[in-house]
TIMI-2910 file (N, C-alpha, C, CB; in pm, 1 decimal, decimal comma, always signed):
<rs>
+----------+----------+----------+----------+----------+----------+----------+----------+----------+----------+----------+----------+------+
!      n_x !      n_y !      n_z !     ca_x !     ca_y !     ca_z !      c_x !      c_y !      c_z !     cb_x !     cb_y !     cb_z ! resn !
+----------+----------+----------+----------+----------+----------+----------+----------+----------+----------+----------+----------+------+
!    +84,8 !   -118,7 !     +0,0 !     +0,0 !     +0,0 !     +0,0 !    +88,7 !   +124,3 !     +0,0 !    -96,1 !     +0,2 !   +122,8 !  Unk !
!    +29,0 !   +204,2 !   -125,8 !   +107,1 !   +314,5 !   -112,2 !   +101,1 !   +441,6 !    -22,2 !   +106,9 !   +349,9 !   -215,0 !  Unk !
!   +178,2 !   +529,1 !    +42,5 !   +160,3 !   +632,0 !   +138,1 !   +100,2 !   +754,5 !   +114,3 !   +265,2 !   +660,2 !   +181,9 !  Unk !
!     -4,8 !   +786,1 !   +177,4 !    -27,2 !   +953,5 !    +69,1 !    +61,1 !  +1046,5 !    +78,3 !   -155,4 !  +1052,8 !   +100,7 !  Unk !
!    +89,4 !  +1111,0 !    -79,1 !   +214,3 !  +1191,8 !   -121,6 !   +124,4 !  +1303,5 !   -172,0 !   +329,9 !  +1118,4 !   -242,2 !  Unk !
!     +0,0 !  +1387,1 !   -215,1 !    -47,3 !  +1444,5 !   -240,2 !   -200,8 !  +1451,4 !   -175,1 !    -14,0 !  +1432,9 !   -339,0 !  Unk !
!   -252,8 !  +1591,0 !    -94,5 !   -350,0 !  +1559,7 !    -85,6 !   -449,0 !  +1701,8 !   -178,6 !   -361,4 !  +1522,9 !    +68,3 !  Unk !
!   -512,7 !  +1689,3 !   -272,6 !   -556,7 !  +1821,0 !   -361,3 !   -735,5 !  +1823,4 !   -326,7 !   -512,8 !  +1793,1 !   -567,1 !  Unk !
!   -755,3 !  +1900,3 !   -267,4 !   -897,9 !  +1959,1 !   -232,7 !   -945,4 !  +2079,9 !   -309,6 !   -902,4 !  +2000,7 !    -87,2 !  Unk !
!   -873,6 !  +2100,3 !   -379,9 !   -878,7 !  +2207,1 !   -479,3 !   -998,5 !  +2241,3 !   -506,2 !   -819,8 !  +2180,6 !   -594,9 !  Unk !
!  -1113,4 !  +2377,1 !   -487,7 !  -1243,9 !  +2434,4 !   -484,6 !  -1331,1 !  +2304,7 !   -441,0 !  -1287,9 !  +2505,6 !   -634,2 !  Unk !
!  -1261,0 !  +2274,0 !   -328,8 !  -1350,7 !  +2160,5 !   -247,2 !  -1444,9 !  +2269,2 !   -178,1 !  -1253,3 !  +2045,8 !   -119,0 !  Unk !
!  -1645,1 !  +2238,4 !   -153,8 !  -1718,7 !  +2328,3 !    -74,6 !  -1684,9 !  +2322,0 !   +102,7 !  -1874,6 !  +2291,0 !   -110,5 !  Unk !
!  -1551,6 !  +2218,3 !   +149,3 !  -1556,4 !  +2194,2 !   +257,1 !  -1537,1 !  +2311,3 !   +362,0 !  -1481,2 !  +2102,1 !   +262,2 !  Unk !
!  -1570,9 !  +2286,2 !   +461,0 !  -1571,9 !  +2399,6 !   +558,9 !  -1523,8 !  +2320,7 !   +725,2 !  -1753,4 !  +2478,5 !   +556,0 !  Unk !
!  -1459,5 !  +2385,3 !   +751,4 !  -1466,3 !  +2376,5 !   +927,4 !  -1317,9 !  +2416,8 !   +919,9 !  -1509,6 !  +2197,7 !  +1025,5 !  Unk !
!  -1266,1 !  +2395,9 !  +1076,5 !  -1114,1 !  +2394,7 !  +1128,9 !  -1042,9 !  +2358,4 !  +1087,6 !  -1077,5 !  +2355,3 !  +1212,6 !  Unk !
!   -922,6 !  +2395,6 !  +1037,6 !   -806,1 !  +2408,5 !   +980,8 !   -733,8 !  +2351,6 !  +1095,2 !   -768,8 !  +2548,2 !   +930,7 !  Unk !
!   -703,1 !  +2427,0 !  +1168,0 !   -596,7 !  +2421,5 !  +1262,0 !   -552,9 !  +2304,6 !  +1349,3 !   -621,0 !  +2511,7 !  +1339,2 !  Unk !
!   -659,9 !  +2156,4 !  +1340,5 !   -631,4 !  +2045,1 !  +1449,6 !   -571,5 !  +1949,4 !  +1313,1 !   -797,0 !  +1972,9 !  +1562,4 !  Unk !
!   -567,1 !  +1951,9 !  +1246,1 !   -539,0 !  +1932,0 !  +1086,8 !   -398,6 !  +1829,5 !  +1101,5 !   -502,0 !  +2108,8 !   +988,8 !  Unk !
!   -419,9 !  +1682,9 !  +1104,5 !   -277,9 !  +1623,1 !  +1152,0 !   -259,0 !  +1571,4 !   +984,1 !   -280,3 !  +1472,9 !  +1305,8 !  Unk !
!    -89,7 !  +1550,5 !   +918,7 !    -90,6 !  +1499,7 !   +811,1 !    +14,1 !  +1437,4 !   +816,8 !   -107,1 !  +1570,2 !   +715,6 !  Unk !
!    -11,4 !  +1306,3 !   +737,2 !   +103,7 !  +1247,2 !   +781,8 !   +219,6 !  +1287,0 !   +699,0 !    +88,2 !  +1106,4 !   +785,1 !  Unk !
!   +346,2 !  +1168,9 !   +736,1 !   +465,2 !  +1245,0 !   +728,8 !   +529,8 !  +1234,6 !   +563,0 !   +571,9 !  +1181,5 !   +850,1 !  Unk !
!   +438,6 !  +1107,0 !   +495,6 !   +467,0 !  +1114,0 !   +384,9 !   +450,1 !  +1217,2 !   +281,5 !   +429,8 !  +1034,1 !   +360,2 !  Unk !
!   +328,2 !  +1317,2 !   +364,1 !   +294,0 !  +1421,7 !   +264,1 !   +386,6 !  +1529,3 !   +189,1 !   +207,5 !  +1491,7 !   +325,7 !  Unk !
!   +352,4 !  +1532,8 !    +53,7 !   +490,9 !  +1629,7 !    -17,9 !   +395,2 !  +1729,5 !    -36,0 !   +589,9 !  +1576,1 !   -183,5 !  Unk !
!   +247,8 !  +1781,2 !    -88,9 !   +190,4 !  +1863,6 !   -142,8 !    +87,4 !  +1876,9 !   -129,8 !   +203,0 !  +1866,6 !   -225,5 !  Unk !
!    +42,8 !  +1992,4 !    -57,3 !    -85,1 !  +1984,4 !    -29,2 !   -169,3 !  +2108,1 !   -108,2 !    -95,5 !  +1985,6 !   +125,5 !  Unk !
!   -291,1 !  +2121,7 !   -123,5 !   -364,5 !  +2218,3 !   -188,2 !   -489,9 !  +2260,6 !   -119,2 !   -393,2 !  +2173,6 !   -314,7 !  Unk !
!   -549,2 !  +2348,6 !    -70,7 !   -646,4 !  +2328,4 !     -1,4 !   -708,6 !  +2488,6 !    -60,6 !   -610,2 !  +2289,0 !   +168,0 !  Unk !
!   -627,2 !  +2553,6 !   -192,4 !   -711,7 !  +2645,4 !   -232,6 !   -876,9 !  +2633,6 !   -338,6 !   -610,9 !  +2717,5 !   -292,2 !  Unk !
!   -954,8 !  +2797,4 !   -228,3 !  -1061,2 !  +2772,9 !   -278,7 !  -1193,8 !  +2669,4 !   -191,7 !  -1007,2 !  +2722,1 !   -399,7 !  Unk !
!  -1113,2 !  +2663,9 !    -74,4 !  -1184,1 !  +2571,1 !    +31,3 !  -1266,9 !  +2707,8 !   +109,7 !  -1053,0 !  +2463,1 !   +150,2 !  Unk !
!  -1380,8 !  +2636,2 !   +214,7 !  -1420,8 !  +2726,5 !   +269,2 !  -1383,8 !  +2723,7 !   +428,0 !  -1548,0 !  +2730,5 !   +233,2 !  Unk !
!  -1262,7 !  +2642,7 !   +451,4 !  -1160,1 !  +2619,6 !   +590,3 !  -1128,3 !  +2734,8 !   +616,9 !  -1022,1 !  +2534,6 !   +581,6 !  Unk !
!  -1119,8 !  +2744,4 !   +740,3 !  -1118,5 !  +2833,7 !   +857,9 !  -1004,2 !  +2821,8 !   +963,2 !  -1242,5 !  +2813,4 !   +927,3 !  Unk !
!   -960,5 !  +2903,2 !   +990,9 !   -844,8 !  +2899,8 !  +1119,7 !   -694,3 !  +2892,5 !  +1077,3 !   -866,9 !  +2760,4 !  +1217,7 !  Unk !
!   -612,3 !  +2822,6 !  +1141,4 !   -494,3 !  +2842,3 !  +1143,2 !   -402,2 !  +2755,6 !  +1072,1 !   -469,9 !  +2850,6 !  +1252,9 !  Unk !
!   -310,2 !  +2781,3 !  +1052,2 !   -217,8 !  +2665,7 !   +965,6 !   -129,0 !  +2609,6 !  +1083,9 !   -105,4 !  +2738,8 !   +822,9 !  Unk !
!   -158,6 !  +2495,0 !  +1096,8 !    -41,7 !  +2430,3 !  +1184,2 !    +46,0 !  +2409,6 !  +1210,9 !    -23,1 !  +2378,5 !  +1200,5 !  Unk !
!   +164,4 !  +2457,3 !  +1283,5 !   +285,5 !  +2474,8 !  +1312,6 !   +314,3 !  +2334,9 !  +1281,6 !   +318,0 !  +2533,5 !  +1447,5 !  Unk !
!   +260,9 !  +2231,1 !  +1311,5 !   +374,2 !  +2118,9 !  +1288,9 !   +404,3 !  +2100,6 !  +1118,6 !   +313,5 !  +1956,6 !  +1360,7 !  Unk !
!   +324,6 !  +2136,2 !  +1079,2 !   +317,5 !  +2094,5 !   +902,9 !   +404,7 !  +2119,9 !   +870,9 !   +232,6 !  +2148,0 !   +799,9 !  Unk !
!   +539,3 !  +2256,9 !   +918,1 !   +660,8 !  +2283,8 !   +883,3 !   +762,5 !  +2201,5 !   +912,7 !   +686,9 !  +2385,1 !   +921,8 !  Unk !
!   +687,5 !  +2103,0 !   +993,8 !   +828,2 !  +1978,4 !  +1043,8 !   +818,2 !  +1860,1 !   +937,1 !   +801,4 !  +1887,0 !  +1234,1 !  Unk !
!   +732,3 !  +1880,9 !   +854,4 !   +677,1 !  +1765,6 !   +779,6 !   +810,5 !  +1727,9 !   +708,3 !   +542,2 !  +1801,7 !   +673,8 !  Unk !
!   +936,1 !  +1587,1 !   +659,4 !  +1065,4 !  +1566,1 !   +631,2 !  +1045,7 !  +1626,2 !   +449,5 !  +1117,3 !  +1381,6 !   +670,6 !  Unk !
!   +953,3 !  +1606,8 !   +407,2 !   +914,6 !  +1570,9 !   +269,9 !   +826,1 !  +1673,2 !   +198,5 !   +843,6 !  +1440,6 !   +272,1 !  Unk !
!   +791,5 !  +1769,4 !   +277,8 !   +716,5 !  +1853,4 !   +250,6 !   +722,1 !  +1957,8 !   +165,0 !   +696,2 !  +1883,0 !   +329,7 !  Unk !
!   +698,6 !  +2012,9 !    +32,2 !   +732,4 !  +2069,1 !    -62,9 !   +656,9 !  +2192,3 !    -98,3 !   +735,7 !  +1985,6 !   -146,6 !  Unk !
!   +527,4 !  +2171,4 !    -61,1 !   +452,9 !  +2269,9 !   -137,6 !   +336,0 !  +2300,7 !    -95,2 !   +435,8 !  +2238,7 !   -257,8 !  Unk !
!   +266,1 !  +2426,3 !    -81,0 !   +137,3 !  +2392,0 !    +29,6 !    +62,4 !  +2542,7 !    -35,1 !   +188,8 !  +2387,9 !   +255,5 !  Unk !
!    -65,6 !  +2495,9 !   -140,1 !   -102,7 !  +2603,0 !   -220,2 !   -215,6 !  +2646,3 !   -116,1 !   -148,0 !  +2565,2 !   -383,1 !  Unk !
!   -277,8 !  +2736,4 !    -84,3 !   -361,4 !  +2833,1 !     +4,7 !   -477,0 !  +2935,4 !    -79,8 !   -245,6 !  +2933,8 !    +85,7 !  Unk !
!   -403,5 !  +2970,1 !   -199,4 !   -522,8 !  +3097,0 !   -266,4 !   -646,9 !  +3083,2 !   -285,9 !   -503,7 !  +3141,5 !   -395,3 !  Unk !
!   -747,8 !  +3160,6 !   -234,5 !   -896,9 !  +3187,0 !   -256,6 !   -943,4 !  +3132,6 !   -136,7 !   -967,8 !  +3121,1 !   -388,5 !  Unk !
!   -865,9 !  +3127,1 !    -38,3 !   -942,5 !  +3016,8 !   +115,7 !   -931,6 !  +3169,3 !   +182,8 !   -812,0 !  +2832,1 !   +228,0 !  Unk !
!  -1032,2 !  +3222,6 !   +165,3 !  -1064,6 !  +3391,3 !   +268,7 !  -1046,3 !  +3370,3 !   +430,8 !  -1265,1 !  +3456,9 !   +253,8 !  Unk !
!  -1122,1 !  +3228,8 !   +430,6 !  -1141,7 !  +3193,7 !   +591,7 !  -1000,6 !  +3170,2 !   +666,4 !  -1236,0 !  +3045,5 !   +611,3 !  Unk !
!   -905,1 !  +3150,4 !   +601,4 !   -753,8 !  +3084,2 !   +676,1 !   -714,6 !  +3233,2 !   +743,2 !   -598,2 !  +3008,1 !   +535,8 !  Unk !
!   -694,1 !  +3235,9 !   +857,7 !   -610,4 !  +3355,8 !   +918,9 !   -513,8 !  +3352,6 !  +1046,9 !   -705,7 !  +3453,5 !   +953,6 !  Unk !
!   -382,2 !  +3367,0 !  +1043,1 !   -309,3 !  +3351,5 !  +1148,1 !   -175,3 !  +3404,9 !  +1090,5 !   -312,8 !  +3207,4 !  +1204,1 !  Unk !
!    -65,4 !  +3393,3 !  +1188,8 !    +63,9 !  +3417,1 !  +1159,3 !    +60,4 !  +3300,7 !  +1054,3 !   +173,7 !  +3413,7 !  +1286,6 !  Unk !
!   +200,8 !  +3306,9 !   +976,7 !   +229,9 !  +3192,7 !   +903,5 !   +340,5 !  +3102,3 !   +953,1 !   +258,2 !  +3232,4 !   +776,7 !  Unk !
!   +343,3 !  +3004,5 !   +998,9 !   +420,3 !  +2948,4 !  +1108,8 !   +570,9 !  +2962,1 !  +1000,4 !   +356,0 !  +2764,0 !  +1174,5 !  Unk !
!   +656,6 !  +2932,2 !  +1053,0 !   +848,5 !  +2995,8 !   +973,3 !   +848,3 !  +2865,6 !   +929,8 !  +1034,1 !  +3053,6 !  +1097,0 !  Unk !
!   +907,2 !  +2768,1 !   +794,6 !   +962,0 !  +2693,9 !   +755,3 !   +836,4 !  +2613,1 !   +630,9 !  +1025,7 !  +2626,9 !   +880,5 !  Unk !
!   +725,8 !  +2654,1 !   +622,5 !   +663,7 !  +2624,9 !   +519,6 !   +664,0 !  +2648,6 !   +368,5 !   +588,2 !  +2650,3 !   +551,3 !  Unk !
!   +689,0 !  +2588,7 !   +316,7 !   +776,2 !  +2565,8 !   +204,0 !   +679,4 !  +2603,5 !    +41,5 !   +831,6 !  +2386,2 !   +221,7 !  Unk !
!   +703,1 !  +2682,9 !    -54,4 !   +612,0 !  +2696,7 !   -174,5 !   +502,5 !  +2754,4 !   -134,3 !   +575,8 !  +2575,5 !   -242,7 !  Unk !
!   +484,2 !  +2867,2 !    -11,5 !   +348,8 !  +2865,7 !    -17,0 !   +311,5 !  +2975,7 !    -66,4 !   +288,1 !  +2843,1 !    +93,6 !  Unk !
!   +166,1 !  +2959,8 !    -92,3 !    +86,1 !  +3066,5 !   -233,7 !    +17,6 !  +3111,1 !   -135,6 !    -20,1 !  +3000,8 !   -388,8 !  Unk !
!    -20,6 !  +3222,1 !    -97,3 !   -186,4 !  +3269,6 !    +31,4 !   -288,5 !  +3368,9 !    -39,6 !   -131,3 !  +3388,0 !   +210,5 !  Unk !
!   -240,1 !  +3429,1 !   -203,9 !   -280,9 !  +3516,4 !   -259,2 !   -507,8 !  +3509,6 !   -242,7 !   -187,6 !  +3492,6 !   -416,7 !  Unk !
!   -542,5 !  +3572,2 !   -147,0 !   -689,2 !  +3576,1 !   -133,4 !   -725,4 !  +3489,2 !    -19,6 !   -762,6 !  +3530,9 !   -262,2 !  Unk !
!   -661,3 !  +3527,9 !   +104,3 !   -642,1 !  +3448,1 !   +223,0 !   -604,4 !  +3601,5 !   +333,8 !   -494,1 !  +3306,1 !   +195,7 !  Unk !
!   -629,3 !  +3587,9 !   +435,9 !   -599,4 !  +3655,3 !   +527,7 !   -453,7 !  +3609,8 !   +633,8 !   -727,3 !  +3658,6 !   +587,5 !  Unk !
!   -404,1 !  +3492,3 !   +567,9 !   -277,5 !  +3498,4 !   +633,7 !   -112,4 !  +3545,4 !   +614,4 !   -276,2 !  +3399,0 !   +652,8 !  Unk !
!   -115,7 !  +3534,7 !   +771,1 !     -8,1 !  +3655,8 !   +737,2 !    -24,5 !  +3855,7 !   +799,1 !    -21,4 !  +3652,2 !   +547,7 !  Unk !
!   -159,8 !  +3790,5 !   +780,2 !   -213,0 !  +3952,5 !   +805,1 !   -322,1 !  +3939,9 !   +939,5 !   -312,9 !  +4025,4 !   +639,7 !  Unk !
!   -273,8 !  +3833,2 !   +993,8 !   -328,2 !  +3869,7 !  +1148,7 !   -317,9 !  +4034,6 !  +1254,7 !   -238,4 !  +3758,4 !  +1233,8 !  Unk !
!   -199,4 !  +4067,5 !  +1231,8 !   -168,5 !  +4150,5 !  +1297,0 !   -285,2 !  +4268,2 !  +1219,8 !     -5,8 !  +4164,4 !  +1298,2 !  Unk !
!   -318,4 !  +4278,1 !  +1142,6 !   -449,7 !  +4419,6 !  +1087,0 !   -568,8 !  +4387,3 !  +1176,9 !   -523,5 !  +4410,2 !   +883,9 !  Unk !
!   -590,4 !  +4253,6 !  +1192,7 !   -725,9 !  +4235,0 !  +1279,6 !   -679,3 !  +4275,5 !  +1430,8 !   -791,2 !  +4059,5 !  +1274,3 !  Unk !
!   -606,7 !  +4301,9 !  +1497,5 !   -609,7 !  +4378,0 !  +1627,2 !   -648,9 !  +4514,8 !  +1658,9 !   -500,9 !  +4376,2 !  +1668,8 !  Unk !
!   -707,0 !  +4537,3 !  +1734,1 !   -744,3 !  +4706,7 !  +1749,8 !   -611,5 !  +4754,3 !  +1752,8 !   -835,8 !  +4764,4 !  +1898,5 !  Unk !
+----------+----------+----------+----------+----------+----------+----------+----------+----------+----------+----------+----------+------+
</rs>
């Protein structure tokens, strides 16, 4: 059995939490633009050994710092990154 190496949700209608989001370690590429996910990007995903690429654009709902070591990433139509504007 092979390991998942790609997971593409690409203008998937899915919705909920982002942030409890475990993947395993085989993952090289993930896509989750165009989703209607919410919350944070998970700090561990940057520990991922294999991890290459992690597309984000058109997911409005994603908002947080962007954790340091995530690799290829696209956020163009996303609110992350830009946590710090939502504080008074």
């Amino acid at each position: 059995m092979n390991s998942l190496e790609q997971l593409v949700l690409l203008y998937n209608p899915m919705s909920g939490a982002l942030s409890a989001t475990a993947l395993p370690s085989t993952i090289k590429f993930v896509s989750i633009s165009g989703t209607q996910l919410s919350g944070s990007l998970p700090s561990a995903w940057s520990t991922l050994p294999d991890f290459s690429c992690l597309l984000l654009h058109d997911a409005p709902n994603l908002c947080s710092a962007i954790p340091d070591g995530l690799p290829c990433l696209h956020t163009i139509g996303t609110q992350l990154g830009e946590w710090s504007l939502l504080l008074p």
